[in-house]
C-alpha positions as CSV (number, residue, x, y, z in Angstrom):
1,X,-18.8,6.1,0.7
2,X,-18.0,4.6,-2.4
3,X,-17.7,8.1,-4.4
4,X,-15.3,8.6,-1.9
5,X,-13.1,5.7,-2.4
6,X,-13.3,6.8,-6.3
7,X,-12.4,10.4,-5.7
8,X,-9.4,9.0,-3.4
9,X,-8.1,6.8,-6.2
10,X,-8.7,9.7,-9.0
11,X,-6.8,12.1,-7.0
12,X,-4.1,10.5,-6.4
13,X,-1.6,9.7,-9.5
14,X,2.1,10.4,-8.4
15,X,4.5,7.2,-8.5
16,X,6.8,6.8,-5.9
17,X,10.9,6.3,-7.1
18,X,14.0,5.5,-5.2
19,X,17.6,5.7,-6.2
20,X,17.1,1.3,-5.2
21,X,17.5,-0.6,-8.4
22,X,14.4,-1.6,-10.2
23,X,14.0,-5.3,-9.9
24,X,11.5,-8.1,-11.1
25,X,9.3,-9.6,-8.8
26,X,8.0,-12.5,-9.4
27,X,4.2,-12.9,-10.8
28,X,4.5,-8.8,-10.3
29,X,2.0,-6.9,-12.9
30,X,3.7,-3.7,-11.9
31,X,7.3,-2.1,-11.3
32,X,8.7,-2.9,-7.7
33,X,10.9,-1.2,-5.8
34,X,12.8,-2.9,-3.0
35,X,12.2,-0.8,0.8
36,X,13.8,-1.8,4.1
37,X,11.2,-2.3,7.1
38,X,12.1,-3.0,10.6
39,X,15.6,-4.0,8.9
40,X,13.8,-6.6,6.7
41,X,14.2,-6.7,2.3
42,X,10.8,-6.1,1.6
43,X,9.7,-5.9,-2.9
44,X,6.8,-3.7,-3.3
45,X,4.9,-3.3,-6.3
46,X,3.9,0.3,-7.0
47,X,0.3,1.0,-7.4
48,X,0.5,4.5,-9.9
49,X,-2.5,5.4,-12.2
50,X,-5.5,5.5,-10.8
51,X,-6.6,2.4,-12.4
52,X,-3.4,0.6,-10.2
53,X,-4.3,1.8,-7.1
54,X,-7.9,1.0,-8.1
55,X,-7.5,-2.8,-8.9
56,X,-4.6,-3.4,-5.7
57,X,-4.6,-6.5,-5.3
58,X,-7.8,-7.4,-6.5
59,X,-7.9,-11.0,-8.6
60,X,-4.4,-12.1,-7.4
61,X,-4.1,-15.2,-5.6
62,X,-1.5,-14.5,-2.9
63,X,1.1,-12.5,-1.8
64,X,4.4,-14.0,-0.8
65,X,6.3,-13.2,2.5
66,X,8.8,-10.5,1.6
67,X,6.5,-9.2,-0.9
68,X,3.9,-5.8,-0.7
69,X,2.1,-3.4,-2.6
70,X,2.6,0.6,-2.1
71,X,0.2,3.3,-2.8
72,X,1.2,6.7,-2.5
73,X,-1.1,9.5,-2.1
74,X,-0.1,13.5,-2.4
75,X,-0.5,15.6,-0.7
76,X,-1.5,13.1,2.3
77,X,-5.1,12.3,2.6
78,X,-7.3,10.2,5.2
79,X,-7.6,7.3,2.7
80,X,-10.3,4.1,2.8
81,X,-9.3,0.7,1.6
82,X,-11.2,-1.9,1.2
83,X,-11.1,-5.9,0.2
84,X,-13.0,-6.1,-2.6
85,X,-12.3,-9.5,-5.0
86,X,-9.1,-9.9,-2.7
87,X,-8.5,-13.3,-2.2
88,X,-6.3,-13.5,0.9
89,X,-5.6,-11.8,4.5
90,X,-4.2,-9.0,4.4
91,X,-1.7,-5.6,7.2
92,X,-2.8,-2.6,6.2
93,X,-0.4,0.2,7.1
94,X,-1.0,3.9,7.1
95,X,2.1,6.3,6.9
96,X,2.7,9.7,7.0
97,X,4.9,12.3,5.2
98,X,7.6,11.1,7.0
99,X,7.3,7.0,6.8
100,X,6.1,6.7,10.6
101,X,3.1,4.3,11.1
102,X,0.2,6.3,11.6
103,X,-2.1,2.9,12.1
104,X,-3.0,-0.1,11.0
105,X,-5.5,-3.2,10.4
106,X,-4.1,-6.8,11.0
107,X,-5.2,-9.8,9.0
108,X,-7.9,-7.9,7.2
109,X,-10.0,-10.9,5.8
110,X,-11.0,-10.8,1.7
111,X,-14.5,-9.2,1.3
112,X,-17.6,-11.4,2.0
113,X,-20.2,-9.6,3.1
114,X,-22.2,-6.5,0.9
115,X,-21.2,-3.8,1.2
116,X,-17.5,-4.6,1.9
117,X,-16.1,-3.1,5.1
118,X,-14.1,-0.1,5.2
119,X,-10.8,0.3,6.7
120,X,-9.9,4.0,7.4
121,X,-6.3,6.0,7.8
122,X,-8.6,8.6,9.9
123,X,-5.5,10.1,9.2
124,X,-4.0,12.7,6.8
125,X,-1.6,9.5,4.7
126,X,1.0,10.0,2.1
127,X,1.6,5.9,1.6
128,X,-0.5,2.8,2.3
129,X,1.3,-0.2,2.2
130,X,-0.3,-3.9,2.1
131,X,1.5,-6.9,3.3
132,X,0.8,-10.5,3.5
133,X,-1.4,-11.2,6.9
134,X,0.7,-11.2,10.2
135,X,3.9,-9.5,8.9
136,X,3.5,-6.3,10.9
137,X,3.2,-8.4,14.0
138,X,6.4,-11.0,12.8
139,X,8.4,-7.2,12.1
140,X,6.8,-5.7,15.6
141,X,6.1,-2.4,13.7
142,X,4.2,-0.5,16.0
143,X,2.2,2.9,15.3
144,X,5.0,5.7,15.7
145,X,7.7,3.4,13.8
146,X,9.2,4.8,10.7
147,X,10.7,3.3,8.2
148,X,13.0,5.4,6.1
149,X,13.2,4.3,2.7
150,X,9.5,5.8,2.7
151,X,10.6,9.4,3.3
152,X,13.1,9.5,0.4
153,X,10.7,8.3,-1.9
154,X,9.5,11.1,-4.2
155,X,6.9,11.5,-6.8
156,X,7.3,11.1,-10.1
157,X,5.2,11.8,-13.4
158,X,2.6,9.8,-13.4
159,X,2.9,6.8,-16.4
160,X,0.8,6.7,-19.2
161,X,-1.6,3.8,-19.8
């Protein structure tokens, strides 16, 4: 499973832009983007290179409310996440081409059992976007919801290291 997760991350190198402003998020380690959800400001850090959207969140101590991190994947892929040296509770949300909610994983838990559990799209996914614990649920996203500023998001070259 792991050689799976790998080729997943390797495969996928595209950086999401919007015609939004760039802004700075606080304690971010890579460019944001800001995205409306459910009619809620929401910063996203975008997870690029490989190596990005191999680290996530990894070794960071929180995640504020109004605050994410976006992984885009193309073409759109059933993709596997997993908490690994995450630190907090985590939404997962899978969307497709079009920014609808495909499905989702509530308060995922950081990593303490080996091997770490897997959380699956199941789906073909062109972003995964990870919030702090309980926001879907405080949004009332449900599967089927899209959010917009997801669609008009295209790819980009990816950066250089």
């Amino acid at each position: 499973m792991s050689r799976f997760l790998v080729l997943i991350v390797l495969f996928c190198s595209s950086t999401p832009e919007t015609n939004a402003t760039q802004q700075t998020l606080p304690g971010a380690i890579l460019p944001t983007r800001e995205i409306s959800i459910a009619g809620q400001s929401v910063l996203v850090e975008l997870a690029v290179s490989a190596e990005e959207k191999g680290r996530g969140l990894m070794h960071r101590n929180s995640l504020q409310d109004g605050q994410g991190m976006l992984f885009r994947y193309d073409p759109a892929v059933p993709v596997s996440f997993w908490m690994k040296n995450v630190r907090f509770a985590l939404d997962l949300l899978f969307f497709n081409h079009n920014g609808c909610l495909l499905s989702h994983y509530d308060r995922v838990p950081p990593c303490t059992d080996s091997p770490c559990p897997i959380y699956s799209s199941h789906h073909p996914t062109r972003w995964v976007l990870e919030l702090p614990a309980g926001t879907r649920d405080r949004l009332l996203l449900l599967d089927g919801d899209c959010v917009p500023d997801l669609r008009i998001m295209a790819p980009a070259p990816p950066r250089k290291m």
